[in-house]
VOGU-3710 file (C-alpha; in Angstrom, 3 decimals, decimal comma):
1> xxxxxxxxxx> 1,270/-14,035/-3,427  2,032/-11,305/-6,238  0,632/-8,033/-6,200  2,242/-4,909/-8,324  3,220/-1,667/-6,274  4,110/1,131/-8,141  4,635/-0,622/-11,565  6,811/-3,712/-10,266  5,844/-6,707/-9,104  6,318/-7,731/-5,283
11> xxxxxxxxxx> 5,661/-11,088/-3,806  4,507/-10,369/-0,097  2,909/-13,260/2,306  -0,918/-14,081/1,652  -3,015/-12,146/4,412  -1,464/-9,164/4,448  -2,901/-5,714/5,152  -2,523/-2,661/3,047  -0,530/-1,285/6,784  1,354/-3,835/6,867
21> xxxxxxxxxx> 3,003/-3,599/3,330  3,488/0,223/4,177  5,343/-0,459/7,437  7,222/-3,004/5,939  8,388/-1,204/3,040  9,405/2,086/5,983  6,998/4,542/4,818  5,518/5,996/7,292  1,538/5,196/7,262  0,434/9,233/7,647
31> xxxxxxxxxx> 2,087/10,506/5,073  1,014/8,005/2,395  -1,780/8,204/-0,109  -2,918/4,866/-1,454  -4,584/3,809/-4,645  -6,165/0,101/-4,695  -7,197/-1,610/-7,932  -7,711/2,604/-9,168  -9,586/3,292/-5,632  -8,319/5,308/-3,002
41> xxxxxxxxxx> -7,915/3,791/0,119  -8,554/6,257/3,273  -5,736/6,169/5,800  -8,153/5,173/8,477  -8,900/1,692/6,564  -5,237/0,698/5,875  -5,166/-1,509/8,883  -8,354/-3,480/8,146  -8,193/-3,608/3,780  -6,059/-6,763/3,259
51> xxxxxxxxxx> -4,603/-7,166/0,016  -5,078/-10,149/-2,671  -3,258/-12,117/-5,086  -2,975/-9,529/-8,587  -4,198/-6,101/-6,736  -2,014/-3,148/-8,184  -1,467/-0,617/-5,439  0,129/2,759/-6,195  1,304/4,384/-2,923  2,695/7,907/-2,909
61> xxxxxx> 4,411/9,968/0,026  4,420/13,228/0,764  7,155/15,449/2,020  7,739/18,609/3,728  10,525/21,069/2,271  11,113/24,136/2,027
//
C-alpha cells in the first residue's frame, strides 16, 4: 500500500501501525512527533493507529545537543 512520509512516497505492507513504520524506519518511537492526515498523533496511540492506503504522515525527531 502507498502512503507519503515526509513528502515521498513509501510503499509499506497493508496493516501496518504508525509504531511499526517508526521502528522500521530506526527512529526511535520517544523522540518522534507525528502528524497524520494534518493531526497529531500522541505517542501513547502509535502502537494502536494503523495506517491506510494514501495517509500522508510527517514524522519529526528531536535531538539533544549542546
Amino acid at each position: 500500500m502507498h502512503i507519503t512520509v515526509n513528502g515521498r512516497a513509501r510503499e509499506i505492507e497493508t496493516g501496518q501501525t504508525l509504531r511499526g513504520l517508526i521502528l522500521a524506519m530506526e527512529l526511535d518511537p520517544s523522540v518522534v512527533v507525528a502528524e497524520l492526515n494534518q493531526d497529531i498523533v500522541p505517542g501513547e496511540k502509535f502502537a494502536s493507529t494503523s495506517l491506510s492506503h494514501g495517509d500522508r504522515l510527517e514524522l519529526l525527531s528531536f535531538v539533544g545537543g549542546g
